[in-house]
Structure formats: C-alpha cells, structure tokens
TORPATI-122830 format. One line per 2 residues: number of its first residue (from 1); for each residue x, y, z negated of C-alpha. Coordinates in Angstrom, 1 decimal. Each point is the difference from the previous one (the first is absolute). Layout:
N
NUM> X Y Z | ... .
REM end
This chain:
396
1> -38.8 26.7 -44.6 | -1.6 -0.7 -3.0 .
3> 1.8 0.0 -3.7 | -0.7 -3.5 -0.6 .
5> 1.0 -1.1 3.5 | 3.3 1.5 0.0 .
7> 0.4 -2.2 -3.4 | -0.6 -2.8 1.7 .
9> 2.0 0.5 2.5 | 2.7 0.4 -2.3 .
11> -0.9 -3.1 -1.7 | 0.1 -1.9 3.3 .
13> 3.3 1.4 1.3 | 1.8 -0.8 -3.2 .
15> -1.5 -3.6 0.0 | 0.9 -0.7 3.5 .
17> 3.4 1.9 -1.1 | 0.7 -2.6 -2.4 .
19> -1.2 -3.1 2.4 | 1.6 1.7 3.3 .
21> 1.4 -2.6 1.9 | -0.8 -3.0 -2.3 .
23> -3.0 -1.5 1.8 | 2.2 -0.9 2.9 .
25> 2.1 -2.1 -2.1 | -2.9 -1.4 -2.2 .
27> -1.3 -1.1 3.5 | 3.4 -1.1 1.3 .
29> 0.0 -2.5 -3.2 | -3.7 -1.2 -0.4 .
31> 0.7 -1.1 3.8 | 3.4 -1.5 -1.9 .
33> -1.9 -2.1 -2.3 | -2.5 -1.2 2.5 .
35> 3.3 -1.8 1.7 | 1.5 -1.1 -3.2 .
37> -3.4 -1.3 -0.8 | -0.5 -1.8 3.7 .
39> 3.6 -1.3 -0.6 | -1.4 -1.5 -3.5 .
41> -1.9 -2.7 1.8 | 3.4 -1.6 1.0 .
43> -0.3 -1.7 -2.8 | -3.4 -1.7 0.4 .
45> 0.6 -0.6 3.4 | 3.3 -1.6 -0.6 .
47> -1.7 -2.2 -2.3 | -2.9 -0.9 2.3 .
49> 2.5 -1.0 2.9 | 2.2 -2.3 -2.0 .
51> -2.9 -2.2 -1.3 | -1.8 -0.1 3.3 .
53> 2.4 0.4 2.6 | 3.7 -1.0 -1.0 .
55> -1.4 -2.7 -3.0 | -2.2 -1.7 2.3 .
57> 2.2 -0.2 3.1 | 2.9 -1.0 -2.2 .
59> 2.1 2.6 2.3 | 3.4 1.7 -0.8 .
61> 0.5 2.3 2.3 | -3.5 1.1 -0.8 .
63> 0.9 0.3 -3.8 | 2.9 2.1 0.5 .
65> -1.4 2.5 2.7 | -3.5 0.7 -2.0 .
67> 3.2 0.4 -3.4 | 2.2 2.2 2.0 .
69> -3.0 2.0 1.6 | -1.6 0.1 -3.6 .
71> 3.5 1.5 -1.4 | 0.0 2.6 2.5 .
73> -3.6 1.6 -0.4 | 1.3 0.1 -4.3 .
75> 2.9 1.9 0.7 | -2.1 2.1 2.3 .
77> -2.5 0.4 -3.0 | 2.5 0.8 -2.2 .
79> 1.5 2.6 2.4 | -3.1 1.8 -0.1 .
81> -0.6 -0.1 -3.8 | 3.3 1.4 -0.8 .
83> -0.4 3.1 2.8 | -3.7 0.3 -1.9 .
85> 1.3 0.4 -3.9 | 2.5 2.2 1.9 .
87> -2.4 2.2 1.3 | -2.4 0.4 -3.3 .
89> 3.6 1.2 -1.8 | 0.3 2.8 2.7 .
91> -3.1 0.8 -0.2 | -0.1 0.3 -3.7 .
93> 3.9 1.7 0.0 | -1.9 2.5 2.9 .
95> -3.3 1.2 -1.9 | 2.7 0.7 -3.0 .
97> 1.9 2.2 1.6 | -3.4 1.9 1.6 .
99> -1.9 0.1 -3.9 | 2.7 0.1 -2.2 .
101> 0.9 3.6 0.3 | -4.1 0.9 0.2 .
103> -0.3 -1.9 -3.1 | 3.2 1.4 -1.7 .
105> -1.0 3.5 0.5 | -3.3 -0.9 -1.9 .
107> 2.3 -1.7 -2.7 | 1.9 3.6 -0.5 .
109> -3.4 1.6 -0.1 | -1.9 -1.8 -2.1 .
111> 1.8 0.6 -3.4 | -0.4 4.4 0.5 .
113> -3.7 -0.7 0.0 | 0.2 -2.5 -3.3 .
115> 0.2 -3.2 1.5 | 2.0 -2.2 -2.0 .
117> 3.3 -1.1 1.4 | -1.5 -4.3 0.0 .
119> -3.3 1.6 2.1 | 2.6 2.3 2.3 .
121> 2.3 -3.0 0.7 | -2.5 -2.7 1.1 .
123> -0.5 1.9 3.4 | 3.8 -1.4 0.3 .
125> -0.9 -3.4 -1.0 | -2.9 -0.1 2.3 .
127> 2.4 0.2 3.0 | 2.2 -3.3 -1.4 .
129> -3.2 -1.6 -1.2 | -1.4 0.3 4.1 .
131> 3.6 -0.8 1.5 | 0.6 -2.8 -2.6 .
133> -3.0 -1.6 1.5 | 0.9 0.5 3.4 .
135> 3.0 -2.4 -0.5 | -2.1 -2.9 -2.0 .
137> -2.4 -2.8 1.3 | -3.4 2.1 -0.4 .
139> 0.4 1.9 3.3 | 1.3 -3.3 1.6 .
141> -3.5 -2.2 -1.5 | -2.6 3.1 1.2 .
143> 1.8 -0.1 3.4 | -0.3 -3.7 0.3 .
145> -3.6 0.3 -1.3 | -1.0 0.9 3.7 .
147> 1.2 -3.0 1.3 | -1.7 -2.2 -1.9 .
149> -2.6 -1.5 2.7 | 3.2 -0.6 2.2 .
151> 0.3 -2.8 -2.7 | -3.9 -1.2 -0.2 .
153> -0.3 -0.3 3.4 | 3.1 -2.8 0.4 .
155> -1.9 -1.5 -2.7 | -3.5 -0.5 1.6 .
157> 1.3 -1.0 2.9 | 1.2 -2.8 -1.5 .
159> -2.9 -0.9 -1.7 | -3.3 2.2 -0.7 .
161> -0.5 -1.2 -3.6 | 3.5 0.7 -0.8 .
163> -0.1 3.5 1.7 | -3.5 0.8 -2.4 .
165> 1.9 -1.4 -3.0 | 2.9 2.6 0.5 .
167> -2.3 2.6 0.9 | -1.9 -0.5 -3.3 .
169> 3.7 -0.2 -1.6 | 0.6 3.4 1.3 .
171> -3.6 1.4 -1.7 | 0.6 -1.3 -3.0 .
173> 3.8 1.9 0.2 | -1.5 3.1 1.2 .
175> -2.5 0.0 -2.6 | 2.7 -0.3 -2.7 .
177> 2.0 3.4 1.7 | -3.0 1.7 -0.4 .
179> -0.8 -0.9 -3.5 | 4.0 1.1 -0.9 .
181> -0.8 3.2 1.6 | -2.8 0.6 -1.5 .
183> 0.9 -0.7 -3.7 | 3.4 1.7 0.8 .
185> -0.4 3.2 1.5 | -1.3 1.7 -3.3 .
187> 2.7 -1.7 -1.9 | 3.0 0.9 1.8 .
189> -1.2 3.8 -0.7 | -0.5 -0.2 -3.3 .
191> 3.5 -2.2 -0.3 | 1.7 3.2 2.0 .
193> -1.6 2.5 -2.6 | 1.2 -1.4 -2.6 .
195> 3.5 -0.1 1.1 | 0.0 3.0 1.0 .
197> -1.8 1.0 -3.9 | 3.3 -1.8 -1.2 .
199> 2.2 1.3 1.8 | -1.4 3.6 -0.7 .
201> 0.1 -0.8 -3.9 | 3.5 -1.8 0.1 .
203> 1.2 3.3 2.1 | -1.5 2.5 -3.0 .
205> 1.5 -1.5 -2.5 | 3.5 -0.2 1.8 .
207> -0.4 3.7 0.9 | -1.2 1.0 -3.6 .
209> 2.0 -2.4 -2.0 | 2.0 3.0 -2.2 .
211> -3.3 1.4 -1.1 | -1.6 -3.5 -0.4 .
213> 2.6 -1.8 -2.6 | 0.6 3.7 -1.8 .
215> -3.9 0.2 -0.5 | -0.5 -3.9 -1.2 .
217> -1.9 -0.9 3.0 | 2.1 -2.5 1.4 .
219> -2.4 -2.8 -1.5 | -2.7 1.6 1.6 .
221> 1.7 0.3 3.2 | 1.0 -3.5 0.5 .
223> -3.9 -1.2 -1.4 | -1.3 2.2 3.1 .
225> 2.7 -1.6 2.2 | -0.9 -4.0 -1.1 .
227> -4.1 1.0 0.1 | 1.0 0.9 3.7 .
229> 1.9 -2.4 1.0 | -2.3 -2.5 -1.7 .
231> -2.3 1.3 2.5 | 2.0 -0.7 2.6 .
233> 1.3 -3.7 -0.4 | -4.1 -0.7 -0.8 .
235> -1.3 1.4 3.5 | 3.7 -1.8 1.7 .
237> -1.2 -3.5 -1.3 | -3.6 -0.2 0.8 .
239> 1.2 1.9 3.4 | 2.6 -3.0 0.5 .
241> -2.0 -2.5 -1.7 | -3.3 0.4 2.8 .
243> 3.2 0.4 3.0 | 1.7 -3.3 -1.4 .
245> -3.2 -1.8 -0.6 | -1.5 0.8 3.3 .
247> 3.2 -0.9 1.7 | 0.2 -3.3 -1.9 .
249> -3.4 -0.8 1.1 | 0.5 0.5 3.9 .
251> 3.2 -2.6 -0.4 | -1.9 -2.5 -1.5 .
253> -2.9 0.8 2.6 | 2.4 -0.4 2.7 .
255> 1.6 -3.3 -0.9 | -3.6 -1.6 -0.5 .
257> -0.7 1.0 3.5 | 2.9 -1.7 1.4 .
259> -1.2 -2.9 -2.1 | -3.4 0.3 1.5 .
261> 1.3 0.4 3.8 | 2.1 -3.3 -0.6 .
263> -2.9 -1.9 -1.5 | -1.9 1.2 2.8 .
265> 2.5 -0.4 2.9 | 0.8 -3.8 -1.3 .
267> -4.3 -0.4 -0.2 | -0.1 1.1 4.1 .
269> 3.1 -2.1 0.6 | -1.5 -3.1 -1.5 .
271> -3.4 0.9 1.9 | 2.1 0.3 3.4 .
273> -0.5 3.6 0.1 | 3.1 1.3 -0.5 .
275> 3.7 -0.7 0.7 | 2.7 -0.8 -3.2 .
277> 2.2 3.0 1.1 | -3.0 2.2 -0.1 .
279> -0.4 -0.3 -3.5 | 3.7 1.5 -0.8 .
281> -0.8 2.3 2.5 | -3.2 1.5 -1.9 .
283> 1.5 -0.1 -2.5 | 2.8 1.8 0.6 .
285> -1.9 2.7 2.2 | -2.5 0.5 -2.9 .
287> 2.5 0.5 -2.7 | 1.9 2.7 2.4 .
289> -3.5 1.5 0.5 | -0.9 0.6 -3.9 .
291> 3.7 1.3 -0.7 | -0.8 3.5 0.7 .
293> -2.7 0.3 -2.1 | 1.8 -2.0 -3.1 .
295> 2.8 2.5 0.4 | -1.9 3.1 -0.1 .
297> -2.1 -1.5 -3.0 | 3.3 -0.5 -1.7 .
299> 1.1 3.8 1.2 | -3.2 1.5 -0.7 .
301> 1.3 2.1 -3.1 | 3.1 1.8 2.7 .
303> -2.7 0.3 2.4 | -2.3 2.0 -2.3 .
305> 2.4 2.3 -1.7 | 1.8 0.5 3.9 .
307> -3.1 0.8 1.2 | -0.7 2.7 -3.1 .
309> 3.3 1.0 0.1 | -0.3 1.2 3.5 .
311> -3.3 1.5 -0.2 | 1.5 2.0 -2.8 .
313> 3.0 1.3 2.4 | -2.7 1.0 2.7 .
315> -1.9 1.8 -2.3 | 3.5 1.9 -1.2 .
317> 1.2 0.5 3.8 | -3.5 1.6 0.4 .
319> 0.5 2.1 -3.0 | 3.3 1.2 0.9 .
321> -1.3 1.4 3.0 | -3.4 1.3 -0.6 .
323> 0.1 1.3 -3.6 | 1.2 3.5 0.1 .
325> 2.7 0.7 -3.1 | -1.5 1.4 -3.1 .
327> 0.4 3.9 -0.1 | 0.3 1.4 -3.4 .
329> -1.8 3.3 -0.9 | 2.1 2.6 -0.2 .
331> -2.3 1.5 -2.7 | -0.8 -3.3 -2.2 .
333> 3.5 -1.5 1.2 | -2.7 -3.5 0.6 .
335> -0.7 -2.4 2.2 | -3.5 0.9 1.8 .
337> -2.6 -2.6 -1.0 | -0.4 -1.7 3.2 .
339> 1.6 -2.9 0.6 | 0.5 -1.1 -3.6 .
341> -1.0 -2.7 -1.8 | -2.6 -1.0 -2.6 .
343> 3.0 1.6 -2.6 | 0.7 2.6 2.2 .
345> 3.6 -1.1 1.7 | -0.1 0.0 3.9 .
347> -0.4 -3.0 1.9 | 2.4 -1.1 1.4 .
349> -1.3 -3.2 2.3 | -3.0 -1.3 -1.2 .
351> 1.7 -3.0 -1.9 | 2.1 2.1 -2.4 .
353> -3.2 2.0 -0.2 | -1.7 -2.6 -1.7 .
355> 2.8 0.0 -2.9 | 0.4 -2.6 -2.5 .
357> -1.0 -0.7 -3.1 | 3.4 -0.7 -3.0 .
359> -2.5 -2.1 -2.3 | -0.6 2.5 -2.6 .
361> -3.1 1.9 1.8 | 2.0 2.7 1.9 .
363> 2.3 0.0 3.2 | 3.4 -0.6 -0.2 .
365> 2.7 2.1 0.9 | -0.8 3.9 -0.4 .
367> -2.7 -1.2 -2.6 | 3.1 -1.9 -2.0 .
369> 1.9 3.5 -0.4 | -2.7 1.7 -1.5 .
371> -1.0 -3.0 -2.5 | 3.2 -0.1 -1.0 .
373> 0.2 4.2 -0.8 | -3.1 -0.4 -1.6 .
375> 1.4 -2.7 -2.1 | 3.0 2.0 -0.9 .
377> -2.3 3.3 -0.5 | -1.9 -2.5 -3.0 .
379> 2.9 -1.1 -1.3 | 1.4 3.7 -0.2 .
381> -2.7 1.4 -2.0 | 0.0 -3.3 -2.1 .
383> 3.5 0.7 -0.7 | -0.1 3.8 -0.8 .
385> -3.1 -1.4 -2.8 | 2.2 -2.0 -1.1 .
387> 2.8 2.3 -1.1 | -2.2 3.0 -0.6 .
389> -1.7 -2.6 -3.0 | 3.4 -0.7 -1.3 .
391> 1.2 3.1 0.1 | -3.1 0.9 -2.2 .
393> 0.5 -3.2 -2.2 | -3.3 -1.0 0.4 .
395> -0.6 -3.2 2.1 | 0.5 0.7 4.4 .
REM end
C-alpha cells in the first residue's frame, strides 16, 4: 500500500472514529421530525374541521370530539419534541466525551512548539462551541428543513394558487439562507481570528506583565490590546448586523405571506372556490411550512461557527493520528524541518497551522516573548548609555 493511501486511511478511520455510531441516531431523529412535523398539521386540520364540519352542522358532540382528538395529537407532538431536544443533548454530551481528550492532547502540545496558550485552548472551545449547538434550535430548523413539502403539499391541495404562492414563499426564504451564508462564511473566520489575536495578546501581556510595567511598556501593551480588540467588535457587528438583518427580513417576508394567502383564500371564497375554514387552514400550514427556514436564518451565525468549529476538530483528530511527533536531532537538538510552518513551528492540525495574526504584524504568542526581550534588550543598552554619559558628565 501506498504512502498516501495509508494516510487516507488514517484520515477515514479517525473521521468515522469520531462519527461512529452517530448516523443511526441522526437517522432515528430526522425520522423524529418527519412525525413531529406530520403531527404539525393538527392544527390546520383542526381549524379546517371546525368551520366546515362542526360550524356548519351546528353539532356538539362533533365540536368536542374533533377538540379532544385535536388535544391528543398536541400532546403527542409535544412528546416527540421533548424526546428530540433530548436526543441532540446526548448527542452533543457523546461527541464531547469522544473529541475532548483528542483535542486536549493538542491543547498540551501546542504551546512546546510556540503556539500561544489563546491558539492552544480554542481546540477546547471548539468542542463546547459544536455541543453548544447541538442543544439550540439550529439542528432542530435544518432537520425540519426536510419536511418542508410535507407542508406545501396540504396547501395545494387545498387550493393550487395558494400551494404556488407558498412555494414562491419558500424561494424567496431559501434565497435569503443563501445570501446569509454567503456574506457570512468569510466573516465568521475572520471574527474567530481575531479573537483568538486577542486573546493571544491579552495572554502575553498577562504572562509578561513583570517585565512589561518595569520596562514602561504597559501603555504600549494595552494600545496593542484595544487595536485588537477594536478589530474584533468591528468584524462581530457587521457579522451580527448582515445575521440580524437577514433574519429581520425573512419575518417580515413571512408575515406578508400570510397576508397574501388570506387575501387570496377570502378572493377564492368570495369566487366559490374555496371553503372559509380553508383559509385558516393555509394559513396556518404555510406559516408552519416557512418556520424552519426563518429559524435557521435567525441561527445562521451558530450554524456557521458549529460547522467550522467541527471541521477544525476533524482536521485535529486527523492530526493526532497521522502526524508522527517531532524528533529532535540529537546533533542540532531541533526540530527537523518537515512538518513546520511558514515560521518554522510544527503543525499541529492545519487550523493552528495557520496561526494568527496579534495586530502588530507578527503572530502572537511565541512572537510576543521575543518582542518583548527585544524590547527589554533596547531598553538595556539605552540605559547603560545613559549612566555611562553621566558618569562621564557629559550629556547620556
């Protein structure tokens, strides 16, 4: 076998490592959510029965079974949504415990080879970052997403025009998600650089804070750390600002479409066309049927940074395994050359590889030691001018 199958293989047995026995579940649940999602048309059915059925036969009995039956098929729904957050927890509690000692043994690593503690310490925050998301409403809108058409259909079948005026709904909505992802995806990166330059730069001055306030530098220091957080907050807002806008937009679209499938629905009633408890119905159904988009519009930011967040723990998995440790020369006492980066400190997973920058031009971390020696090395020989001129009596 060749060298660069037997990486792959690696790379494919630690991935399915990671993911063993999580696409049973993940099937158990989307086949969850189709259930809850059939159970969601109680609602518009209810409604279609009272004004057809028990309004126009002015029947009782009628009223309280379609109630009672109605009641039933809630709690049902409810049943199932409470088993289905349970499950996403699990599941989130269950790939912790399979990454977190992968990632933590890249954590203790990281820092020999000149990582910065921040850099080191977001493989750990990558695993609460996925496992926080687990246990929101983004996994429950993407497997609702699916189940969309349950919705659309119901709709038509009441009325074609109103099934084509949902189905442009959902376009429009779709459209929208793509756009967020789209504008997004770079910033979310650059919003996790730039915490992670923060953090880096907040680290080196803790860790250096003796030889910073002896040497005058502390001004410096905290200009370096406002510069980089400034950074920060500026990529967070327009992040959140395209998110929230985006998100504001699909709520508005969606309440103008319910307006529309009323306006329409009372149009075919008055034509003959349609029935009075249709149009509750549609509009019900088509509101249910948008919801999943809306919500992971209004989640898109968690879905992007879970979704990097668990790439990155792949790609440290991987390296854990297939990376061989860095052997130092027992004649130069250094690390061999392969396997480093672009300053010569070995990768460890390709996302730390990529480093960060601490606002000033360098990298943070290792790169903060050696700023600050060479800082105190300037100030040193400014110093010994200094006295050496006053000891002459002659100006420093």
């Amino acid at each position: 076998m060749r060298a660069g199958d037997t990486k792959d293989h690696i790379k494919m047995k630690q991935v399915q490592k990671i993911t063993a026995g999580l696409k049973s579940v993940l099937v158990y649940i989307f086949g969850l959510s189709g259930i809850i999602n059939i159970l969601a048309l109680t609602g518009s059915i209810y409604m279609l029965q009272i004004y057809d059925r028990a309004l126009g036969s002015g029947s009782i009995p009628t009223l309280l079974t379609l109630s009672a039956l109605a009641i039933g098929l809630y709690l049902f729904q409810g049943l199932f949504d409470i088993l289905r957050s349970q499950l996403l927890v699990r599941v989130g509690a269950r790939l912790d415990r399979q990454i977190a000692p992968l990632a933590h043994r890249v954590v203790v690593d990281m820092p020999r080879f000149g990582y910065s503690t921040a850099e080191a310490l977001e493989r750990g925050r990558d695993v609460d970052t996925v496992r926080a998301f687990l246990g929101s409403q983004g996994p429950v809108a993407i497997f609702d997403i699916p189940w969309m058409p349950v919705f659309l259909i119901f709709v038509y079948m009441l009325h074609p025009l109103l099934g084509a005026l949902t189905l442009g709904g959902m376009v429009v909505l779709a459209m929208i998600a793509v756009v967020t992802e789209l504008l997004t995806r770079r910033l979310t990166g650059a919003t996790q650089a730039a915490v992670i330059a923060r953090n880096a730069i907040a680290e080196s001055n803790a860790r250096n804070a003796d030889v910073i306030k002896a040497m005058g530098f502390a001004g410096r220091a905290v200009e370096r750390f406002t510069a980089a957080n400034r950074d920060h907050l500026d990529l967070h807002t327009k992040a959140n600002d395209i998110s929230g806008t985006f998100g504001a937009l699909s709520r508005v679209l969606r309440m103008i479409l319910q307006s529309a499938l009323l306006g329409l629905g009372a149009y075919l009633t008055i034509t003959g066309d349609l029935s009075a408890g249709a149009i509750i119905a549609s509009s019900v159904a088509s509101s249910r049927a948008l919801a999943p988009i809306d919500m992971a519009i209004g989640n898109w930011k968690q879905v992007v940074g879970a979704r990097a967040a668990f790439a990155r723990l792949k790609e440290t998995a991987i390296a854990t395994a297939s990376a061989p440790r860095p052997a130092v020369s027992a004649h130069t006492g250094r690390i061999p050359a392969a396997g480093r980066d672009h300053r010569g400190r070995p990768r460890i997973g390709p996302g730390a590889a990529g480093g960060c920058h601490d606002g000033t031009g360098g990298r943070s971390g290792a790169g903060d030691h050696r700023a600050v020696g060479q800082r105190q090395d300037d100030a040193g020989q400014g110093d010994d001018r200094h006295h050496a001129g006053a000891a002459r009596g002659g100006p420093p």
